[in-house]
C-alpha positions as CSV (number, residue, x, y, z in Angstrom):
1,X,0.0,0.0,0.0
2,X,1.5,3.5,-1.1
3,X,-0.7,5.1,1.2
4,X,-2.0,4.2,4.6
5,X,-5.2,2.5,3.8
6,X,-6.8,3.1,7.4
7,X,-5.5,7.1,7.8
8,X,-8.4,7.6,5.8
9,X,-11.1,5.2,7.0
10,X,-12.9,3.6,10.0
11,X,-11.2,0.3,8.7
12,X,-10.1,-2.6,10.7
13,X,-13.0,-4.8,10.0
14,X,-12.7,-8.4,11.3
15,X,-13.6,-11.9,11.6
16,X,-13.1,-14.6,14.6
17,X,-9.8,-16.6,14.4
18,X,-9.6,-19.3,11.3
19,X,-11.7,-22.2,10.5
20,X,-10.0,-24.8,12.5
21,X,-10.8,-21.8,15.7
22,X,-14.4,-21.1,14.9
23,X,-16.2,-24.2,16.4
24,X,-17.9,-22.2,19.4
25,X,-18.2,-19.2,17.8
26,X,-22.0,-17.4,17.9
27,X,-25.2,-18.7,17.7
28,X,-27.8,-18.7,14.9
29,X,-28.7,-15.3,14.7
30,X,-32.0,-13.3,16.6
31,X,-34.1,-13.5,13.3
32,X,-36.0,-16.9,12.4
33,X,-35.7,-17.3,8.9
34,X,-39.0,-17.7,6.7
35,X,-39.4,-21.6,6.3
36,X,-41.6,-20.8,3.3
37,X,-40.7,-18.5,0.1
38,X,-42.6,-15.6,-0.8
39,X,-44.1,-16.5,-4.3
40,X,-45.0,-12.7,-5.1
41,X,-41.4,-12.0,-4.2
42,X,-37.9,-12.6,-5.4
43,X,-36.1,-14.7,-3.2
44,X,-32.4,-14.2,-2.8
45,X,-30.3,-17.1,-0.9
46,X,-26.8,-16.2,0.8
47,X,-24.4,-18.2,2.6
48,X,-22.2,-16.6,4.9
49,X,-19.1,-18.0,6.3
50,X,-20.1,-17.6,10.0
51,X,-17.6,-16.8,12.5
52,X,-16.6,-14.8,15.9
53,X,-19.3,-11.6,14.6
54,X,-22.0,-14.1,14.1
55,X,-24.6,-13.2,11.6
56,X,-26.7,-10.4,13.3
57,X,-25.2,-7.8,11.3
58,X,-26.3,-9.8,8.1
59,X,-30.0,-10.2,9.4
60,X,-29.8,-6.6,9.6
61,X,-28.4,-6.0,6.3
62,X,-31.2,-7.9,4.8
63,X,-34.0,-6.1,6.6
64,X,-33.0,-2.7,5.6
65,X,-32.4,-4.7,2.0
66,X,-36.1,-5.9,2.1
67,X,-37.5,-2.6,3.2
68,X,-35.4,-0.4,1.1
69,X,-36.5,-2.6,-2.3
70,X,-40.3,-3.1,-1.0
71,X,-41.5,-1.5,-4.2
72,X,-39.2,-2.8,-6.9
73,X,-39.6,-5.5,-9.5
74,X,-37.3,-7.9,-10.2
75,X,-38.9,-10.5,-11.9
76,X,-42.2,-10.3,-13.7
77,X,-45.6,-10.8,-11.5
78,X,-43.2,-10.3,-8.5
79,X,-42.5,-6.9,-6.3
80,X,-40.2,-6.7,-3.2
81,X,-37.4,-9.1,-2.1
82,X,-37.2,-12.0,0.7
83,X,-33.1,-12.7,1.8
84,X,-32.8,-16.1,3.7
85,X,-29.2,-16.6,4.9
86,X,-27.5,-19.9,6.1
87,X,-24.6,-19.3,8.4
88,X,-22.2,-22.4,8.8
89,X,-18.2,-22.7,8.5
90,X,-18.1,-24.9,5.4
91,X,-15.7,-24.4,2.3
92,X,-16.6,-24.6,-1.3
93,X,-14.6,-25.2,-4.3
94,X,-15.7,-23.5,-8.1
95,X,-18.1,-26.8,-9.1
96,X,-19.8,-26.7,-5.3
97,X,-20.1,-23.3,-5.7
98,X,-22.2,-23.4,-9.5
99,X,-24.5,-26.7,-8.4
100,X,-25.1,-24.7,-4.8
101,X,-28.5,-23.2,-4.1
102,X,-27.0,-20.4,-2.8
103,X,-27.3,-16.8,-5.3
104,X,-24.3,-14.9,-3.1
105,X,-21.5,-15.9,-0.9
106,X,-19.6,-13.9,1.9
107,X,-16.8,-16.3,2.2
108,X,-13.3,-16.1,4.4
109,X,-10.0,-17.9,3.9
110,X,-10.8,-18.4,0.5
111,X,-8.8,-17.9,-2.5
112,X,-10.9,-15.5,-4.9
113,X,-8.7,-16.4,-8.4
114,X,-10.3,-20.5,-7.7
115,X,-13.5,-19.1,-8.2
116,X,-13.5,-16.4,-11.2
117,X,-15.0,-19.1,-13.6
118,X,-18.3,-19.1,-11.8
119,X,-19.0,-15.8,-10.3
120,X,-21.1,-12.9,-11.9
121,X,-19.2,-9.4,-13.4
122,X,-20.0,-7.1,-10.4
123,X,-17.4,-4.3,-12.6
124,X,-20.8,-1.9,-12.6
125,X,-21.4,-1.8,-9.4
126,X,-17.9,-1.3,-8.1
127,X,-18.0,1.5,-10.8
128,X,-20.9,3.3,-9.3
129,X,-21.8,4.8,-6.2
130,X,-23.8,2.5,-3.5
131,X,-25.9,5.0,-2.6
132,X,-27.2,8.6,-3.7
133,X,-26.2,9.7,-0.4
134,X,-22.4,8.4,-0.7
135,X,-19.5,10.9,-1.9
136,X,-17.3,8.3,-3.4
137,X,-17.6,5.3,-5.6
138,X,-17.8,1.5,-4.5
139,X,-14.1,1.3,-6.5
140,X,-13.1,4.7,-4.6
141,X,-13.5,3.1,-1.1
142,X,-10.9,0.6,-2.2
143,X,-7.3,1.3,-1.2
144,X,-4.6,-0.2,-4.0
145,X,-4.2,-3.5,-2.5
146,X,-7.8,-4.7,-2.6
147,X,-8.2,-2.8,-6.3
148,X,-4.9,-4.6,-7.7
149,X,-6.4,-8.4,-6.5
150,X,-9.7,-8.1,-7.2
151,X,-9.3,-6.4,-10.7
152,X,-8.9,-9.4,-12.8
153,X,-7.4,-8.8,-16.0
154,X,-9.6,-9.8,-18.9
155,X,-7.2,-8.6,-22.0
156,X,-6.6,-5.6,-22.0
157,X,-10.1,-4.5,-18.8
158,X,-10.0,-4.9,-15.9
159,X,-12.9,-6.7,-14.0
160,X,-13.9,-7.5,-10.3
161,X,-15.8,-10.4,-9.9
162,X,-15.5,-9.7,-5.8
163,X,-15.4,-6.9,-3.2
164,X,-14.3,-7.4,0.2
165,X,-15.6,-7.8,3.4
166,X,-14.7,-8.0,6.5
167,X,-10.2,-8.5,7.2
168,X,-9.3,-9.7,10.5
169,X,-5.4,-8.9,12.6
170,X,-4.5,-10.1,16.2
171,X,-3.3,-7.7,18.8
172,X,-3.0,-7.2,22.2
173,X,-6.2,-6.4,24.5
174,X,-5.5,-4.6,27.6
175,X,-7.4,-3.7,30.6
176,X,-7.4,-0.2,31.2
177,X,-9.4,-0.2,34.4
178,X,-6.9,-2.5,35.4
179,X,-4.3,-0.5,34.4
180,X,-5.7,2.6,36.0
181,X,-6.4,0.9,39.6
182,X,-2.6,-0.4,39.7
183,X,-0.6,2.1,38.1
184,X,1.0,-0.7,35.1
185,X,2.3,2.0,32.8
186,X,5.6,2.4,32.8
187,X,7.3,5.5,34.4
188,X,9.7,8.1,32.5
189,X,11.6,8.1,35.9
190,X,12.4,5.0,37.1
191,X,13.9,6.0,40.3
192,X,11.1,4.4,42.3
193,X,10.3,1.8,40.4
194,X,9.8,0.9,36.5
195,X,5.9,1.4,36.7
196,X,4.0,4.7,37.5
197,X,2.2,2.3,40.7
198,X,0.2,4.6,43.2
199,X,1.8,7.6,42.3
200,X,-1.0,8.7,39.3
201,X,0.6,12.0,39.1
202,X,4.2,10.5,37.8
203,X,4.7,11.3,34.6
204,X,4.6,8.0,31.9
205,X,7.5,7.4,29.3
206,X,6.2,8.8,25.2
207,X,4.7,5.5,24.8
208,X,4.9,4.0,21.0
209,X,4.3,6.9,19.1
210,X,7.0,8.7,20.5
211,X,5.2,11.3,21.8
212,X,3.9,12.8,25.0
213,X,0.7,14.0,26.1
214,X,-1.2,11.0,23.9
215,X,-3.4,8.0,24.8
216,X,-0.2,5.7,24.7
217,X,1.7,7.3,26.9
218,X,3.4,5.0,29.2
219,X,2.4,1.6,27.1
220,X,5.6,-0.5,26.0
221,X,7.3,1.3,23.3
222,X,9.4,-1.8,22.8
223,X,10.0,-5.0,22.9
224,X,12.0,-4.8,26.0
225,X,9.5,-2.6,27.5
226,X,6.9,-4.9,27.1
227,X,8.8,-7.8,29.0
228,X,9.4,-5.2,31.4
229,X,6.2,-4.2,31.9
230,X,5.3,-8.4,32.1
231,X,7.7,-8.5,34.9
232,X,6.0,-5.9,37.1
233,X,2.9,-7.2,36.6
234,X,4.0,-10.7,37.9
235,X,5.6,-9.4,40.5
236,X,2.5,-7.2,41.8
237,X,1.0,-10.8,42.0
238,X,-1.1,-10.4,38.7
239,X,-1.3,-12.3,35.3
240,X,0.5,-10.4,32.4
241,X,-0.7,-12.3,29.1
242,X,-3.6,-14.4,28.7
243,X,-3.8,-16.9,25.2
244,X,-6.3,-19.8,24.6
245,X,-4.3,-23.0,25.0
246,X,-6.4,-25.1,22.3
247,X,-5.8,-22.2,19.4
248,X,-1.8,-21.4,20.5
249,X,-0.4,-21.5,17.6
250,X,-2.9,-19.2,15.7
251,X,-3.4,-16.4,18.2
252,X,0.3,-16.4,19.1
253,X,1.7,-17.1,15.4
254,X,-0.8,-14.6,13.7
255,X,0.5,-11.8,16.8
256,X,4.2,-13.0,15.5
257,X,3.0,-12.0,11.6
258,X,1.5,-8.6,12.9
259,X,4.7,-7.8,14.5
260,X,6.7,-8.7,11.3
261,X,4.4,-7.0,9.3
262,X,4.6,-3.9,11.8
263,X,8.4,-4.3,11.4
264,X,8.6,-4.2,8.1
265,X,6.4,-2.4,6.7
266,X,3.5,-2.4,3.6
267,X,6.3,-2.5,0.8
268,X,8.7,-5.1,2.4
269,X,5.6,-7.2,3.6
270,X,4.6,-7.2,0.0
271,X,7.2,-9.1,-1.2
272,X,6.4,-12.0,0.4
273,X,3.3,-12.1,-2.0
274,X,4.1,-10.9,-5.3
275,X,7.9,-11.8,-5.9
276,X,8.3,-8.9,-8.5
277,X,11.6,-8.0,-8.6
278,X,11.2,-5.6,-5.3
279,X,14.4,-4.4,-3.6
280,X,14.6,-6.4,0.2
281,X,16.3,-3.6,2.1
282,X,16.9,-5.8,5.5
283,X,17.9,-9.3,5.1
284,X,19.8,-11.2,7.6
285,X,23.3,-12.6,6.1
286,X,23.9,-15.7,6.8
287,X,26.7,-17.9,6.3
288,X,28.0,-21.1,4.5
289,X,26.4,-22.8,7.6
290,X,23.0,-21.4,7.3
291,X,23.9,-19.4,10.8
292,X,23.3,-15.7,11.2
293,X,26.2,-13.6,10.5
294,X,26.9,-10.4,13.3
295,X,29.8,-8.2,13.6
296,X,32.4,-7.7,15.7
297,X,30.2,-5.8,17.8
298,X,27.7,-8.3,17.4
299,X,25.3,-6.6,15.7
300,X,23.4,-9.0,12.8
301,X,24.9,-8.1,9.3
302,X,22.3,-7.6,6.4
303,X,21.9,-7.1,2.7
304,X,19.6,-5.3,0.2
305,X,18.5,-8.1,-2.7
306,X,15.7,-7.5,-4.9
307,X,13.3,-10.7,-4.5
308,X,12.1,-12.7,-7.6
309,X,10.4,-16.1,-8.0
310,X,13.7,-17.9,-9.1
311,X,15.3,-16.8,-5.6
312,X,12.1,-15.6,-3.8
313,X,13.2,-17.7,-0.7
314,X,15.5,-15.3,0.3
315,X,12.8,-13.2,1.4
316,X,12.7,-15.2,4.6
317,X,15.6,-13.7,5.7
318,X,13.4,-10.4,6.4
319,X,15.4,-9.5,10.1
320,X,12.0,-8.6,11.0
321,X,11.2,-12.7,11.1
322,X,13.7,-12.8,13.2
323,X,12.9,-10.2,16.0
324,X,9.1,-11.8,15.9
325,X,10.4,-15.0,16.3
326,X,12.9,-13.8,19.2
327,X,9.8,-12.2,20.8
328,X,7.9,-15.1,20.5
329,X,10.3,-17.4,22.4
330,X,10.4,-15.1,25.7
331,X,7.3,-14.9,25.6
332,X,6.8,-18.3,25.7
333,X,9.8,-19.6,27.6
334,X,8.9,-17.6,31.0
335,X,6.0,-19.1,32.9
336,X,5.5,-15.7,34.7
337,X,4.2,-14.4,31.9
338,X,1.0,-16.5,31.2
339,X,-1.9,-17.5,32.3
340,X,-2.3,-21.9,33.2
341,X,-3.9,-22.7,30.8
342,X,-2.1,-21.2,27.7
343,X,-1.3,-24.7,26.4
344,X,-3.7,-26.7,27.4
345,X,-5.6,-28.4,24.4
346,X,-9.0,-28.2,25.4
347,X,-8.8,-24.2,26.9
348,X,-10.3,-23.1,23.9
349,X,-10.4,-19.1,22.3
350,X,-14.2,-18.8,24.7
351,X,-13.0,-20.4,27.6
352,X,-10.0,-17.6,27.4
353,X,-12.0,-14.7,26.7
354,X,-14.2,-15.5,29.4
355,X,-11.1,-16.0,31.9
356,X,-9.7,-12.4,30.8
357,X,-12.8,-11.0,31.6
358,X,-13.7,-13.1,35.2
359,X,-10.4,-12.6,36.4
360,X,-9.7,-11.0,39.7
361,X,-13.6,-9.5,39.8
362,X,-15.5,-9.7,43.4
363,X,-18.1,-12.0,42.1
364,X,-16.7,-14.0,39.3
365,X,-12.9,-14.4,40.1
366,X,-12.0,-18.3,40.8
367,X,-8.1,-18.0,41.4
368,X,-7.8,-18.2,45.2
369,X,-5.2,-15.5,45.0
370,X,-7.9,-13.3,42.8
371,X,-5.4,-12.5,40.3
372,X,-6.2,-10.5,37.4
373,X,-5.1,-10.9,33.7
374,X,-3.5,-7.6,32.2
375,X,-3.8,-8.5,28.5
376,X,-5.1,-10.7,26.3
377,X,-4.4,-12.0,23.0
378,X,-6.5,-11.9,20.7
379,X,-8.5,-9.7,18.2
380,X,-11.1,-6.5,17.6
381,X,-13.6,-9.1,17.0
382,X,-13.1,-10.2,21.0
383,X,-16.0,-8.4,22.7
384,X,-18.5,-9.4,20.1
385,X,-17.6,-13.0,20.6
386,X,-17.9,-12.5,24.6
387,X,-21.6,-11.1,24.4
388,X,-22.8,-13.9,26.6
389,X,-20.1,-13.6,29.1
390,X,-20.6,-9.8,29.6
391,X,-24.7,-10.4,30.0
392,X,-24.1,-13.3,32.4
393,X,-21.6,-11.3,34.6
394,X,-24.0,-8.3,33.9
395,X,-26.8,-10.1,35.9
396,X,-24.8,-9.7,39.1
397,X,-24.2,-5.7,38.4
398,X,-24.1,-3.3,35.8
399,X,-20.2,-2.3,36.6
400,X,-19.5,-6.2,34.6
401,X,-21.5,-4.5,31.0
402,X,-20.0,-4.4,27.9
403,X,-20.8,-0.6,28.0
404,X,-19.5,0.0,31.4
405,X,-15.8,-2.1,31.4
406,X,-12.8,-0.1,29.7
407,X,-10.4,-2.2,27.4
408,X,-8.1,-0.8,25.2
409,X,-6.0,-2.1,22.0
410,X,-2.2,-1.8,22.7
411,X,-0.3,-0.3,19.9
412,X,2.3,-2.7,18.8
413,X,5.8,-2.5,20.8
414,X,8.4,-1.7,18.5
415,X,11.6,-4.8,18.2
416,X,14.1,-1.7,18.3
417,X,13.8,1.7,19.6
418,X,14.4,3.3,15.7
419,X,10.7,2.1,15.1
420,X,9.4,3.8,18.0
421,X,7.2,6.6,16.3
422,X,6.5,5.0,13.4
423,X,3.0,4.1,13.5
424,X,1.5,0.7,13.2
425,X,1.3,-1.9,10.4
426,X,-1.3,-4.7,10.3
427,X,-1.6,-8.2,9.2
428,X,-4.7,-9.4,7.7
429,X,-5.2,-13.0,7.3
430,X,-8.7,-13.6,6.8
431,X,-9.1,-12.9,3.2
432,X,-13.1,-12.5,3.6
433,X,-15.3,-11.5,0.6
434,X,-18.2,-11.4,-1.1
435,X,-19.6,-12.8,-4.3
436,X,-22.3,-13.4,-6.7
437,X,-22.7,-16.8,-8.6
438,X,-22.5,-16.7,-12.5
439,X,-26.2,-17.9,-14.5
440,X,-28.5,-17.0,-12.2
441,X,-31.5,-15.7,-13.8
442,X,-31.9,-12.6,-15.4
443,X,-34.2,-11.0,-12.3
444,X,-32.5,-12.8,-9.4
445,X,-28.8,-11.8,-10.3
446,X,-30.1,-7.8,-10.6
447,X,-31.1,-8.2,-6.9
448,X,-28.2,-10.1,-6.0
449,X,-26.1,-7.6,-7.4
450,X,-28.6,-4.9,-6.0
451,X,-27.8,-6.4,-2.6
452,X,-24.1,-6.9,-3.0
453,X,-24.1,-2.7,-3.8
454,X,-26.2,-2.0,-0.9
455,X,-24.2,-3.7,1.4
456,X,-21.7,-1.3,0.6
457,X,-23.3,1.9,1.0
458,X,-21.9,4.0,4.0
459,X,-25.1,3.2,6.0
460,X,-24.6,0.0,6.4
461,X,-20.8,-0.3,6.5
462,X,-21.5,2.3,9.4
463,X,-24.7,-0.4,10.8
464,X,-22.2,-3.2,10.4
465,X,-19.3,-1.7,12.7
466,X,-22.4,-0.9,15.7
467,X,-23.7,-4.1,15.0
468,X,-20.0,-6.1,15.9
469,X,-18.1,-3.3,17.5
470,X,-15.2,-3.5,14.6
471,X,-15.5,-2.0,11.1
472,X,-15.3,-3.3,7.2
473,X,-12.6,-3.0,4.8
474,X,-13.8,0.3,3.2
475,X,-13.1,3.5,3.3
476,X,-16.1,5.5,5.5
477,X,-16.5,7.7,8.0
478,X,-19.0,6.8,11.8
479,X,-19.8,10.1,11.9
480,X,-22.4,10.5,14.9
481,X,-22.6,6.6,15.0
482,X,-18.9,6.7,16.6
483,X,-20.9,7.5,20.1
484,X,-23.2,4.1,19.6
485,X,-19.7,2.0,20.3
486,X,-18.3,0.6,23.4
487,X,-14.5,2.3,24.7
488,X,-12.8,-0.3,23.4
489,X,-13.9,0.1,20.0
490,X,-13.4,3.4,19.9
491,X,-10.2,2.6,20.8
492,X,-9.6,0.4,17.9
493,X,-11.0,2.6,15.5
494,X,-9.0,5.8,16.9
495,X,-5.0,3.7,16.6
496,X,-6.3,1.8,13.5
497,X,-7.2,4.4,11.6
498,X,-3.8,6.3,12.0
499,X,-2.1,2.4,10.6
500,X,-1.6,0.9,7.3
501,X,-2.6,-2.9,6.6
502,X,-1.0,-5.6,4.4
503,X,-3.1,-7.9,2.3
504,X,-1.8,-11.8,2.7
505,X,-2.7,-12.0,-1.2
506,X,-1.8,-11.3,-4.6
507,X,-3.2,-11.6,-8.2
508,X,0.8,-13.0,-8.9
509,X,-0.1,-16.5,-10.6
510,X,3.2,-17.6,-9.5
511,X,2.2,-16.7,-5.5
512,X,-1.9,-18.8,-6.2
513,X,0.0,-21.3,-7.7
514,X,1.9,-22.8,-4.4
515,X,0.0,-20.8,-2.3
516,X,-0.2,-24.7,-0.5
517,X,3.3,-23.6,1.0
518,X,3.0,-20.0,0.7
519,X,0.1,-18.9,2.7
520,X,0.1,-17.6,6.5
521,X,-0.6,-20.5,8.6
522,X,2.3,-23.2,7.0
523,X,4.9,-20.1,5.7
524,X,6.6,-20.2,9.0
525,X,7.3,-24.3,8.7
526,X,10.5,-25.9,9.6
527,X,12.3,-28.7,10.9
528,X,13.2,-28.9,14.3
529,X,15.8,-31.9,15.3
530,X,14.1,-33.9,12.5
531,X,10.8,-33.0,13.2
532,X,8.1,-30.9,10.9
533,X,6.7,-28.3,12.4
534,X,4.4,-25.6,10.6
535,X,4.8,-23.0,13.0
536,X,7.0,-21.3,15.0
537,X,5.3,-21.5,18.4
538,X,5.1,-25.2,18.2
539,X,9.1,-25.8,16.9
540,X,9.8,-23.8,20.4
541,X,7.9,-25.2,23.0
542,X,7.7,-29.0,21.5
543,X,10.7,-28.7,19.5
544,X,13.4,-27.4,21.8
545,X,14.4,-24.4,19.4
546,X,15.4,-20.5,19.9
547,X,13.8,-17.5,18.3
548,X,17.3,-17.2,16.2
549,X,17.7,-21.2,15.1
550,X,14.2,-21.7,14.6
551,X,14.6,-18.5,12.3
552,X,17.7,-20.6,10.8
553,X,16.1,-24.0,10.1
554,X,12.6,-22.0,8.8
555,X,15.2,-20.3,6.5
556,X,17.1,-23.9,5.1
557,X,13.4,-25.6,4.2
558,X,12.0,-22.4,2.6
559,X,15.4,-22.6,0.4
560,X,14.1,-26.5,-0.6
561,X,11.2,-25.9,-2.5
562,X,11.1,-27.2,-5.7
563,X,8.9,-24.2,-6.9
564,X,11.5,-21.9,-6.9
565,X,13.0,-20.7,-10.1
């Protein structure tokens, strides 16, 4: 991205964790769906790929769909429209997807190029405006990344056969009442200590953006800040981190991606996904041995290369991998930092949430020593997920609502202190988007397309963020809605809005064609004393490796593909 997608947009929408996370994600939905079709209606049938947001915001989308199209024909001897929606995690390829019953599909973790053969031209409406009352075109609430995928080149035009829909990063959640009540922000003067602790009044270090007097003032600027700030918290008899045990290795290895990604930046990030002959500026050297090379001062030597598909393994020499993976492995290796349960198999991404949230309260807390957990990992999608939990705990007093708590989204810690300042970078993953399937008939693709547009219209990308709490992957503005959302998404919107976000795809045919190896939850694979491991949490804790020789040994089998050159 040549220009930060999200300084101009309420942007950071997102999903739950992956499909292998999603199992107790949501229910069904508030609205009953119509058993029986409307025959003096057109009848439009969506699957959506249902996951931590659940579906409400879609059972809203179609009412104010229905209502807004009460009076139009479609088809002939029919007026109006009836949506019916089935939410479920499965996954289609292009022949499921034509035989389907289904007219449009908001998919995630899908590949959009698989399906181009059997999905409808939507090049019109991305052409147009949504809505009468929008200033900018569907296209013109793209940023270049989404544009250059979803224009698919046919000769010498460009078509889009998809938009997107929601993208989804991990993070780190803090508790800010928490933070307030003990004083965890770290001090400017450390004379009496490295936190701020009782004394409110002491003034806090810059915080990540380097300056003073903002909202971050006296969160980790760095990486060794953060494991400072980890240590106080232990040591004042809390919890620091908090991670579900039974999805490790996505919340921790998509939180290592973000921080490579924040490292390195849009451009650099991009490489990894089109292999075009960019210039690497910051690859670690290593030497005939496969070690990393440092100086006699022991810094780590690098090298500018520019990165194409005959050599494009060199790209995981980014010394940003490095520091992530370095990061990763304190974190991991010190038991201080985490909660019991972090890698326990069945202490799933719910079970965690709900912990984070219980912990250390007067009614709910089950630790004998009524610890509470600082942070948790996870995403913005978190509080929508935790609905139940904040109702139940709501019962016993209004202090426990959703509306009444104050979280906040940590702005990435910097791996070295030249960052600090820079402003954040994010990783999507999710690659979520929306689609209409090729030969419907005449009447029912207009609507389908009809619906498609409306869902992009500022309305309801402004209805979807209130709805979940997080926003879509468009450019648009709350306005007065901004004051319908809890603190914490405010506090997403207000850091993500100032960051830029990198796209895990690419229209590059050689990047979809081994995207088998290529793609974000297997890139990081490696062996370990023998052993396979696909990611880099995993090849630590199981395999017995460092940050610096898993980085070695995930840099020796990305050399070994065969699809290189």
């Amino acid at each position: 991205m040549k220009k930060s997608f999200f300084k101009r947009i309420v942007g950071l929408g997102l999903a739950c964790v992956a499909a292998i996370s999603m199992a107790a994600c949501g229910d069904n939905g508030n609205k009953p769906e119509s058993t029986k079709d409307d025959p003096q209606k057109t009848t439009l049938n969506i699957f959506t790929f249902k996951a931590g947001y659940g579906d409400e915001w879609l059972y809203r989308l179609e009412d104010a769909f229905e209502k807004a199209f009460a009076n139009v024909s479609f088809e002939d001897g029919k007026t109006g429209v009836q949506v019916k929606h089935t939410p479920d995690m499965l996954q289609f390829n292009a022949a499921q997807v034509q035989k389907s019953e289904y007219d449009i599909f908001f998919f995630e973790n899908e590949h959009y190029y698989k399906y181009l053969d059997v999905l409808e031209d939507l090049t019109d409406i991305v052409n147009s405006k949504a809505s009468a009352d929008d200033s900018l075109t569907v296209l013109e609430k793209l940023d270049k990344q989404q544009t250059d995928y979803y224009g698919a080149k046919v000769g010498s035009d460009t078509h889009y056969y998809a938009l997107p829909s929601y993208f989804g990063n991990y993070g780190i959640v803090y508790n800010k009442d928490l933070f307030e009540k003990e004083g965890y922000y770290l001090a400017a003067d450390t004379q009496n200590g490295a936190l701020i602790g009782k004394n409110k009044n002491a003034r806090k270090t810059d915080g990540p953006d380097g300056v003073y007097g903002t909202p971050d003032d006296g969160l980790p600027a760095t990486y060794d800040e953060f494991f400072t700030l980890c240590d106080e918290i232990f040591n004042a008899n809390d919890i620091p981190v908090c991670w579900p045990g039974a999805y490790r290795q996505h919340h921790l290895g998509n939180l290592m991606d973000n921080l490579v990604s924040d490292y390195e930046g849009v451009e650099q990030m991009r490489i990894n996904y089109d292999f075009g002959g960019t210039l690497a500026k910051d690859l670690v050297v290593l030497d005939e041995n496969g070690k990393i090379t440092k100086d006699a001062n022991g810094k780590i030597v690098t090298e500018e290369k520019e990165i194409k598909s005959s050599h494009g393994y060199d790209v995981a020499r980014q010394i940003g991998k490095l520091y992530a993976m370095e990061f990763i492995e304190k974190l991991i290796s010190n038991v201080n930092y985490y909660n019991k349960d972090a890698f326990t198999d069945s202490f799933t991404h719910t079970d965690n949430q709900e912990l984070f949230l219980m912990a250390g309260t007067e009614d709910f807390s089950t630790d004998k020593d009524n610890k509470s957990i600082a942070m948790l990992i996870d995403g913005p999608w978190w509080q929508e997920e935790s609905d139940g939990v904040f109702k139940e705990m709501e019962k016993a007093g209004s202090q426990y609502s959703r509306t009444s708590r104050n979280f906040g989204w940590m702005p990435l810690p910097k791996a070295t202190k030249d960052k600090v300042g820079k402003g954040n970078v994010y990783s999507d993953y999710l690659n979520a988007f929306v689609c209409v399937k090729a030969g419907l008939p005449e009447g029912v693709k207009k609507a389908a397309k009809e619906f498609v547009k409306f869902s992009c219209t500022d309305a309801m990308l402004r209805d979807f963020t209130v709805t979940t709490g997080a926003p879509k992957a468009y450019k648009y503005d709350m306005g007065n809605d901004i004051n319908k959302l809890s603190s914490f998404s405010k506090d997403v919107i207000d850091y993500v809005k100032k960051s830029d976000v990198i796209y895990k795809y690419s229209s590059s045919n050689f990047y979809n064609a081994n995207i088998a190896n290529l793609q974000y939850d297997v890139v990081y694979s490696a062996k370990i004393n023998g052993s396979l491991y696909r990611n880099v949490i995993d090849g630590i804790r199981e395999g017995g490796a460092t940050g610096d020789s898993y980085f070695e040994a995930y840099n020796d089998y990305f050399k070994k593909y065969k699809f290189w050159g």
